[in-house]
C-alpha positions as CSV (number, residue, x, y, z in Angstrom):
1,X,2.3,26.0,1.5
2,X,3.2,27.4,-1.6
3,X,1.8,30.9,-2.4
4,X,1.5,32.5,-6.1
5,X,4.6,34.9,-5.2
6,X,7.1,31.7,-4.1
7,X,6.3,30.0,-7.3
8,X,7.5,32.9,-9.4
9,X,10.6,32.5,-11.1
10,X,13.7,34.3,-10.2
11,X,15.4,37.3,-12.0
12,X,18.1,34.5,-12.8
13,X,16.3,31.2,-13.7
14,X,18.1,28.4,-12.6
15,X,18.0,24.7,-11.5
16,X,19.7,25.3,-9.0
17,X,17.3,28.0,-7.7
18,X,14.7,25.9,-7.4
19,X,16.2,23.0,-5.9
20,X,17.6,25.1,-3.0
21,X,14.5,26.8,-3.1
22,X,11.5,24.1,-3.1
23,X,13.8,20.4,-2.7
24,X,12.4,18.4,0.1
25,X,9.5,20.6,-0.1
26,X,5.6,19.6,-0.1
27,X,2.7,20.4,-2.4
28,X,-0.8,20.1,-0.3
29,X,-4.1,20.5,-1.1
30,X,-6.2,22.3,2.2
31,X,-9.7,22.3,2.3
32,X,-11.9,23.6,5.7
33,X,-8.2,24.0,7.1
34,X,-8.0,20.5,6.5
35,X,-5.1,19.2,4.4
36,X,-6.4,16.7,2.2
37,X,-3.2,15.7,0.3
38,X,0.0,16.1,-0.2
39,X,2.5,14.9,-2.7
40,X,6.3,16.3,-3.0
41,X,7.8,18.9,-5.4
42,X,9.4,17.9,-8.3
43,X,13.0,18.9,-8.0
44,X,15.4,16.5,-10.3
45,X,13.6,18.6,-13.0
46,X,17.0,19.1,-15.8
47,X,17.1,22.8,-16.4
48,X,15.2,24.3,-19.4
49,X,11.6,26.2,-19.3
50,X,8.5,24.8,-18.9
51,X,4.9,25.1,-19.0
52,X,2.9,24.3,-15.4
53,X,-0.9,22.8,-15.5
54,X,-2.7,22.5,-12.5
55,X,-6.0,20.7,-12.4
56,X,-9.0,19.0,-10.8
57,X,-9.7,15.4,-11.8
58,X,-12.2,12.7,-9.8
59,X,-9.6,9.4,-10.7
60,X,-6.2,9.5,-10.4
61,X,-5.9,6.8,-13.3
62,X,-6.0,9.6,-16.0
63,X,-2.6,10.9,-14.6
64,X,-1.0,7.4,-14.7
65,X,-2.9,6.9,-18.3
66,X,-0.8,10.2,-19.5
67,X,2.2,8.5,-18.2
68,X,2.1,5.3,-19.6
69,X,1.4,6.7,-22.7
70,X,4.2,8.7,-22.7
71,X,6.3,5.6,-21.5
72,X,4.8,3.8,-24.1
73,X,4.2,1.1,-21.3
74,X,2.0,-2.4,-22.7
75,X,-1.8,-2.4,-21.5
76,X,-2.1,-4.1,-18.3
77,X,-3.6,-7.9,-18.1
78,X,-6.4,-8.3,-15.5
79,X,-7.5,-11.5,-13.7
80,X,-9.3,-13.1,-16.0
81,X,-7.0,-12.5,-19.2
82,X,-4.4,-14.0,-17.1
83,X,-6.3,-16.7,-16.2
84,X,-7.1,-17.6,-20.2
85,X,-3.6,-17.6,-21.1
86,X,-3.0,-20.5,-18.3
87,X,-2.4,-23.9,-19.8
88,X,-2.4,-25.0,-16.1
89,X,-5.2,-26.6,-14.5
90,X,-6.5,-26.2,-10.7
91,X,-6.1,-30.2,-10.0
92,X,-2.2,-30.1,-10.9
93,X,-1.3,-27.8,-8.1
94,X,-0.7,-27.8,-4.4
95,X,-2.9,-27.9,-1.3
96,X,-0.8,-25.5,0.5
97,X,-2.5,-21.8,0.2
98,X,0.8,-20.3,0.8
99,X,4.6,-20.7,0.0
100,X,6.9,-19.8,3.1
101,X,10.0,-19.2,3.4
102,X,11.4,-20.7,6.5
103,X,11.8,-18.0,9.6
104,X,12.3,-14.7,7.0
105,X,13.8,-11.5,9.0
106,X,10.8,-9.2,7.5
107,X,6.9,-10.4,6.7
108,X,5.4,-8.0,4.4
109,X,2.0,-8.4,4.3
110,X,0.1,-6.5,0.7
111,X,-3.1,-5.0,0.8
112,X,-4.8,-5.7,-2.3
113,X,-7.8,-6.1,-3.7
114,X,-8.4,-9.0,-5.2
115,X,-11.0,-8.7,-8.4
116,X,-9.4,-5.6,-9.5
117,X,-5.9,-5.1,-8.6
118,X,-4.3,-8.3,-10.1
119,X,-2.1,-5.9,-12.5
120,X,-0.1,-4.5,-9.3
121,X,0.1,-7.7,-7.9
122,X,1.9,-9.2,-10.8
123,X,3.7,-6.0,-10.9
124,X,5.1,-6.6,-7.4
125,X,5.9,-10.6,-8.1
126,X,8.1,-8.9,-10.8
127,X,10.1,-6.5,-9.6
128,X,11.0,-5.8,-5.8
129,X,8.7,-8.7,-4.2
130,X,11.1,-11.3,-6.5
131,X,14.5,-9.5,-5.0
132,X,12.5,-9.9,-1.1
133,X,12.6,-13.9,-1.7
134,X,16.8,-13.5,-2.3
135,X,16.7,-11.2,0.8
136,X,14.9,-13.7,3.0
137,X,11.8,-11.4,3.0
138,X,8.1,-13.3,2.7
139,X,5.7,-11.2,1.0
140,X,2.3,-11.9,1.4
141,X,-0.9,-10.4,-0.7
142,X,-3.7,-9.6,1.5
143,X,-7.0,-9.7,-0.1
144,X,-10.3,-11.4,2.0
145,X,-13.1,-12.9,0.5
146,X,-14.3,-11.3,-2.4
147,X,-17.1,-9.4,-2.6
148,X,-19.4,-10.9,-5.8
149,X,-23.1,-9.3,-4.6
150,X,-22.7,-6.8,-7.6
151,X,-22.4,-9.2,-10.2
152,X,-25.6,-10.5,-11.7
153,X,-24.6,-13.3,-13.6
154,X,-23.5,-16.5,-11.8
155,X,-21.4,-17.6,-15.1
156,X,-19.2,-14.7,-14.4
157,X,-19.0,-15.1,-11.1
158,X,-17.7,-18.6,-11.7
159,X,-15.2,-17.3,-14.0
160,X,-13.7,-14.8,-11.4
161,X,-13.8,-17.3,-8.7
162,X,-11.8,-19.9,-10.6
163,X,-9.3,-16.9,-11.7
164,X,-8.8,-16.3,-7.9
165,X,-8.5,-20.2,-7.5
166,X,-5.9,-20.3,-10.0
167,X,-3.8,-17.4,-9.2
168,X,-3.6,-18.7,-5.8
169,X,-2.7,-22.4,-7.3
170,X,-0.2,-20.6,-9.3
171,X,1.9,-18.5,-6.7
172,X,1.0,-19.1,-3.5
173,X,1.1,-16.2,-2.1
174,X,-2.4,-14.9,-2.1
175,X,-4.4,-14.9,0.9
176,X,-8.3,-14.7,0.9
177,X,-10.8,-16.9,3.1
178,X,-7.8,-17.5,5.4
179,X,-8.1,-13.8,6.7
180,X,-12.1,-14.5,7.6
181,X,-13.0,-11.0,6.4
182,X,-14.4,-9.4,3.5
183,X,-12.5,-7.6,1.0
184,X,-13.6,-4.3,1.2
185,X,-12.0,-1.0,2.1
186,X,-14.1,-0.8,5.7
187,X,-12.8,-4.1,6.6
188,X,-9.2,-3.3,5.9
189,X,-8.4,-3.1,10.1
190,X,-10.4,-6.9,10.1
191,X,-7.8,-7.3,7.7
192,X,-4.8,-6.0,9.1
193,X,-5.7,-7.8,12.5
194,X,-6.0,-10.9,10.6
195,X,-2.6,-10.7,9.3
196,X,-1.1,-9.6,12.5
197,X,-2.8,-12.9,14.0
198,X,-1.6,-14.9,11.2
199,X,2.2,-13.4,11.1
200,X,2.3,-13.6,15.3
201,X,1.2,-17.8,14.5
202,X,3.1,-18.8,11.5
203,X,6.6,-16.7,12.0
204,X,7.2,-17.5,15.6
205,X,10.8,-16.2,14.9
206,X,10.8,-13.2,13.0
207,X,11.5,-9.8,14.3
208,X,9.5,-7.6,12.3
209,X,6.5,-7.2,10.4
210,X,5.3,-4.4,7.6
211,X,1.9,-3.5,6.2
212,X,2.3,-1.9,2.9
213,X,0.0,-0.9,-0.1
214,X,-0.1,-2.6,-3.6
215,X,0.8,0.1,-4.9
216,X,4.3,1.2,-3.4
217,X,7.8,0.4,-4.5
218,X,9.7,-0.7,-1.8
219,X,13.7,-0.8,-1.8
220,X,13.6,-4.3,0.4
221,X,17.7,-4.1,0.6
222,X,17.3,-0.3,2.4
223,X,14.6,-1.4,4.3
224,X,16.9,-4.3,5.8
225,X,19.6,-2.1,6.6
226,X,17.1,0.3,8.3
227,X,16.2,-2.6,10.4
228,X,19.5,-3.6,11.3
229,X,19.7,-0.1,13.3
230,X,16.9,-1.4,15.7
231,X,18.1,-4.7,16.3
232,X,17.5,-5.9,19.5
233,X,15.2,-3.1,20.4
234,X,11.6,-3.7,21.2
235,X,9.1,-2.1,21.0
236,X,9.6,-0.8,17.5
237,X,6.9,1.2,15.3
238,X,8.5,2.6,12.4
239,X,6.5,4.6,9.5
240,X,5.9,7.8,8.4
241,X,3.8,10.4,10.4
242,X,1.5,13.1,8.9
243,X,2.1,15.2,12.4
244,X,6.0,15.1,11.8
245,X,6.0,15.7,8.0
246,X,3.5,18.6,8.0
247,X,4.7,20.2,12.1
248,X,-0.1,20.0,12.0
249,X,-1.8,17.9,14.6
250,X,-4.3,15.2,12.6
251,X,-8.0,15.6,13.5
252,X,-10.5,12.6,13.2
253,X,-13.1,12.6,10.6
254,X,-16.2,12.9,11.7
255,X,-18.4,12.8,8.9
256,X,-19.7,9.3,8.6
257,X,-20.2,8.6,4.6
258,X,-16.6,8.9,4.7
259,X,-14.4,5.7,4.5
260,X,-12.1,7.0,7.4
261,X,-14.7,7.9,9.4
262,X,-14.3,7.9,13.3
263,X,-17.0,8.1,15.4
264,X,-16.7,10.5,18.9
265,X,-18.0,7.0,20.6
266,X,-14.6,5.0,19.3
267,X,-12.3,8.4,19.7
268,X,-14.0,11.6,21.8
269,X,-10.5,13.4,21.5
270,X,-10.5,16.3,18.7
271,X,-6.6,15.4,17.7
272,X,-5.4,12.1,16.6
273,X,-1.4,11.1,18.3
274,X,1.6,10.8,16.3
275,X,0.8,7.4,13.8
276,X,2.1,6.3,11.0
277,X,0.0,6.4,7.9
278,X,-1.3,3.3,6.3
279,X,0.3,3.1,2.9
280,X,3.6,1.5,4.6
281,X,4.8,0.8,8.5
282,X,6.9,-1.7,10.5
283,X,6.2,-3.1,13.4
284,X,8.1,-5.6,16.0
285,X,6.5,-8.7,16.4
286,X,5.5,-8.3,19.8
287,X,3.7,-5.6,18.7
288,X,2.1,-8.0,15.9
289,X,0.7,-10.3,18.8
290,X,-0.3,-7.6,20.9
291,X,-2.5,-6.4,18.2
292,X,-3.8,-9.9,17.7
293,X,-4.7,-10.5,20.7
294,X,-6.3,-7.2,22.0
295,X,-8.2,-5.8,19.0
296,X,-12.1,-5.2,19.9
C-alpha cells in the first residue's frame, strides 16, 4: 500500500524516479482489512508536473465519460438505435443461432449482458474479436434470456426482443435461450456452466477454452503464443490470482445482499484457494467437460 510519505516527490523529480519507484506497483482500496480494489499505477506518465485528484464516485461511467470526452470519442449506439438503422429484415437471415468456425484452437466465450451492453459487444466485433476469426479463435457472446419483468410496456418489450432477434440474425454469434439461464449477474456460474457444456459438445477438438468479460481487450495473437507453451499439457488453468498478485489470502463474503455472496453452507472454510478471477481465465477442455458434467 501506498502511504502519504511514499507518494511524496523526491528532492530531484524525475520520471525515472517514479518508474523505478512505483512501476509494476498496485493502488488498492482496503476496507475492514478487506481489499476491495485494486487497479495499477500509472507509470508511462512523460515527465513534467502534475496535479493528483483522488475521489469517491458510485459509477464508474463518470471516469470513462471524462475520457471519452477528452478523446473526443462518438456517442455510443445501443440496441435499439442499431436495430433502426437496419434495412435487414428477420425473414432474410439464417436458422443457425451461431456461426462456427470449424475445430478453432481457442473458444472464447463473452459475458455480456444483453439489453444494455450491445455498445461493447460491437466494440469487440470491431477490434480484437475480428483479428480472433484470422487467428482461428471462435468468440462467442454469452448473454441468457433476458430479463423484461421491469419493463411495463409490452410495445417496448417487443421492440427490444426483435433488436435481440436481429442482432442475433445479423452476426451470429450471440447466444441467449441456448444457455437455459437467465441473464442476470447471480446466474452468471448457470451461465458459465452452460458454456462449458456447450464448448465440451460443439468443439470436440479444441484444446482450450476462455471465459472473459465484455469489457477487456484481449491481445488474441499473445494469448496464442502463451498457449503454445502448454501444449500437450493437461490439466491446464491459466488466469490471474488475487492471492499471487496481492502475497493476501482471499476470504469469502459472507454478507448475503452482496452479489458474491458465499454462504458457510456452500464453503465453511474462512480462506478461499489460489483462483483465478473472473474477468478472464483459460481452461483445457477436459477441464471444460469436467465442469459440465459435475456442477451441482
Amino acid at each position: 500500500m501506498l502511504t502519504p510519505q511514499a507518494v511524496q516527490s523526491p528532492k530531484t523529480p524525475s520520471i525515472d524516479h517514479y518508474t523505478t519507484r512505483y512501476g509494476g506497483m498496485q493502488t488498492c482500496i482496503e476496507i475492514l482489512d478487506t481489499i476491495t480494489k485494486c487497479n495499477p499505477v500509472l507509470d508511462l506518465l512523460p515527465e513534467g508536473h502534475y496535479t493528483t485528484r483522488a475521489f469517491i464516485t458510485d459509477n464508474d461511467r463518470v471516469l470513462v465519460a471524462e475520457r471519452r470526452k477528452t478523446l473526443q470519442v462518438p456517442k455510443d449506439m445501443n440496441l435499439l438505435e442499431w436495430a433502426q438503422q437496419q434495412n435487414l429484415q428477420h425473414s432474410q437471415g439464417t436458422d443457425d443461432f451461431l456461426t462456427t468456425i470449424s475445430d478453432p484452437q481457442l473458444v472464447i466465450g463473452v459475458k455480456t449482458a444483453v439489453l444494455t451492453n450491445f455498445a461493447r459487444r460491437q466494440a469487440i466485433r470491431e477490434t480484437w474479436g475480428q483479428r480472433a476469426k484470422h487467428l482461428n479463435v471462435q468468440v462467442i457472446f454469452l448473454g441468457c434470456v433476458p430479463i423484461m419483468s421491469d419493463i411495463p410496456n409490452e410495445a417496448d418489450r417487443k421492440r427490444l426482443r426483435d433488436a435481440v432477434k436481429m442482432e442475433r440474425t445479423v452476426y451470429r454469434d450471440l447466444l441467449t435461450e441456448e444457455l437455459e439461464c437467465e441473464d442476470s449477474y447471480r446466474n452468471l456460474a448457470n451461465k458459465v456452466k452452460a458454456f462449458f457444456d456447450l464448448a465440451a459438445t460443439m468443439y470436440l477438438q479444441t484444446p482450450y477454452v476462455m471465459l472473459a468479460d465484455d469489457d477487456m481487450y484481449l491481445q488474441v495473437d499473445k494469448l496464442l503464443r502463451l498457449l503454445e507453451d502448454f501444449s500437450g499439457k493437461k490439466p491446464v488453468y491459466l488466469g490471474q490470482s488475487w492471492n499471487h498478485i496481492y502475497t493476501r489470502k482471499s476470504a469469502p463474503v459472507r454478507e448475503e445482499s452482496h452479489q458474491s455472496n458465499l454462504p458457510k453452507a456452500q464453503y465453511p472454510r474462512s480462506e478461499l484457494p489460489p483462483f483465478a478471477f473472473g474477468p478472464h481465465y483459460v481452461v483445457s477442455m477436459d477441464w471444460a467437460r469436467f465442469i459440465s458434467k459435475n456442477y451441482w
